[in-house]
C-alpha positions as CSV (number, residue, x, y, z in Angstrom):
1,X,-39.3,13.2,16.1
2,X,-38.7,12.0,12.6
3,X,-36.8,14.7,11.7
4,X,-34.6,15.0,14.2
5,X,-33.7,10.9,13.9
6,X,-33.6,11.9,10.0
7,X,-30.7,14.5,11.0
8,X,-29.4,12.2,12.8
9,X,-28.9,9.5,10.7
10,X,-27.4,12.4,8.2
11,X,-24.7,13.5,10.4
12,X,-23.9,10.1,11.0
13,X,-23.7,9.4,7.7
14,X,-21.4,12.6,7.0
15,X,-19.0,11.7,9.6
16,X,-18.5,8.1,8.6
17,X,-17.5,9.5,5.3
18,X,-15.2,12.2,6.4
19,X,-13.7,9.8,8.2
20,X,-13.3,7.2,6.0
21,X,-11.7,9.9,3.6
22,X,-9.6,10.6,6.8
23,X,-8.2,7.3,7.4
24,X,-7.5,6.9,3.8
25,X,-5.3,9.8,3.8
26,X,-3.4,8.5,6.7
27,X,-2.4,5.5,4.9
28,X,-0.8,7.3,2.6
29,X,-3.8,7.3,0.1
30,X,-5.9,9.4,-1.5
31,X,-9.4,10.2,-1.3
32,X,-9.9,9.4,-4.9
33,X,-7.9,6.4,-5.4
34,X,-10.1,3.7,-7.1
35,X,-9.9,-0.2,-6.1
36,X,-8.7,-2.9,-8.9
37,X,-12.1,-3.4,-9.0
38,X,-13.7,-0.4,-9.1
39,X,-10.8,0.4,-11.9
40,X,-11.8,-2.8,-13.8
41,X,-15.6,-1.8,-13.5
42,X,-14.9,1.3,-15.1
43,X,-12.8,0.5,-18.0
44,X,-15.5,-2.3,-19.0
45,X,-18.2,0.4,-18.7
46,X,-16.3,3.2,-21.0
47,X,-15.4,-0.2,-23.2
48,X,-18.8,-0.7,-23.8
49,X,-20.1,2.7,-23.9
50,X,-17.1,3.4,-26.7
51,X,-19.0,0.4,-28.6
52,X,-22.2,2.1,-28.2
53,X,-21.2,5.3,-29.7
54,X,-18.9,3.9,-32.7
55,X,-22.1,1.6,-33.5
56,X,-25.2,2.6,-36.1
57,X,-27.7,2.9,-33.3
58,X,-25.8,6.5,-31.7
59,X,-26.7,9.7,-33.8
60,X,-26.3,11.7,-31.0
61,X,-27.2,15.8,-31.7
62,X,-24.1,17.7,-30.1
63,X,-19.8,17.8,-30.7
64,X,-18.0,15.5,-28.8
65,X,-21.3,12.8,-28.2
66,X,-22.8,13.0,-24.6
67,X,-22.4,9.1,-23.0
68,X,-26.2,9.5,-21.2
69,X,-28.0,7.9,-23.9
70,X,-25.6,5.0,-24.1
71,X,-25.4,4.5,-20.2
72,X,-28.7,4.6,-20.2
73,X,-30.8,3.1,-23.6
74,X,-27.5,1.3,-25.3
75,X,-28.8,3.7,-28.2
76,X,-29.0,7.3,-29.2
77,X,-31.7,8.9,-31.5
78,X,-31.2,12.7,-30.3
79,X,-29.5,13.5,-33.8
80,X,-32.7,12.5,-35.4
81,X,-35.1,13.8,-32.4
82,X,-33.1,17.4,-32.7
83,X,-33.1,17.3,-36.6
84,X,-37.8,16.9,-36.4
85,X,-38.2,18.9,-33.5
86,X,-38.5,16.4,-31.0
87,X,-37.1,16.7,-27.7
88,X,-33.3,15.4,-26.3
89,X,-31.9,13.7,-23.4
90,X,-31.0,16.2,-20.7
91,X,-27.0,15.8,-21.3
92,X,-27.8,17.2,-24.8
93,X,-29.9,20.2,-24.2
94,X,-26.8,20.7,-22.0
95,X,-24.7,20.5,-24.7
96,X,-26.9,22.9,-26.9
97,X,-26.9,25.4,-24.0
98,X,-23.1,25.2,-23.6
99,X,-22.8,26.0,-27.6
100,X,-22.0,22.4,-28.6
101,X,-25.3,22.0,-31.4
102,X,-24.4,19.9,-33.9
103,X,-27.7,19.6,-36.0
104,X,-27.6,21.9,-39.2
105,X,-30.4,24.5,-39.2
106,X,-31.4,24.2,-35.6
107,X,-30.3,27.0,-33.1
108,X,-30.5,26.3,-29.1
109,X,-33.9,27.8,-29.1
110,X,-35.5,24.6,-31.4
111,X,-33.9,22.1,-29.1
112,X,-36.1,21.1,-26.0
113,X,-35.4,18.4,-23.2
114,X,-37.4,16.0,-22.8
115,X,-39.6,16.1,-19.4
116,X,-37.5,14.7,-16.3
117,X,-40.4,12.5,-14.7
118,X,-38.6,9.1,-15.3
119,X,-40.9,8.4,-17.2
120,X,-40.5,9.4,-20.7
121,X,-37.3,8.5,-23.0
122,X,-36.0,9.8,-26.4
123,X,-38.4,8.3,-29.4
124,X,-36.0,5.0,-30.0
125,X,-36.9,2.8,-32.7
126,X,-39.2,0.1,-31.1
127,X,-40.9,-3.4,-32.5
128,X,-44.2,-1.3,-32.3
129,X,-43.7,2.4,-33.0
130,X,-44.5,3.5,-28.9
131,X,-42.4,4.5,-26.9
132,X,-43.6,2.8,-23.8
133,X,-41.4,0.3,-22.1
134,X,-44.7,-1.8,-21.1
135,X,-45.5,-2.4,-25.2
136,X,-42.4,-4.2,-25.0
């Protein structure tokens, strides 16, 4: 029974956005056409994650600079993780799969992600030398 209300709710939630996407079309819009606010939201975001990266806290490890780390910590230490063996954020080791390494020395094979349980981040310099959120 609570699968079938669970496929339900799924196909109700399908049609609402098909026809959401629908309606907007009619009105002469496009499915991808953001709000003013979403539009502000976003140029603040890529404002700040421009910041970020142009500060001394982002060494990121691959050409071009992935923006996860500075969504996500403010910071980047993958340049430095990459460099003593220590594993990157996902969006790197993507980057070192696609070819775009950036570390002198260090071949896709060295680089390793870092495990994807949530629970662990790239070693970022801390008041205590952990890297446990809870030693904050």
């Amino acid at each position: 029974m609570k699968r079938s209300k669970a496929a339900v709710f799924s196909l109700l939630g399908a049609v609402a956005v098909l026809g959401g996407l629908a309606y907007a079309q009619d009105q002469g819009g496009s499915p991808d056409q953001s709000t003013p606010q979403q539009t502000a939201a976003s140029k603040k975001v890529e404002a700040m994650v421009k910041k970020i990266k142009d500060g001394d806290n982002y060494k990121c490890c691959i050409k071009g600079k992935c923006d996860y780390c500075a969504v996500h910590m403010g910071m980047c230490n993958c340049g430095d993780n990459a460099a003593n063996g220590k594993p990157v954020c996902i969006n790197c080791k993507g980057g070192w799969d696609a070819g775009l390494g950036a570390v002198m020395g260090k071949t896709n094979d060295d680089i390793k992600p870092l495990p994807q349980n949530g629970d662990v981040k790239p070693d970022m310099p801390s008041d205590n030398g952990t890297n446990n959120d809870d030693n904050k």
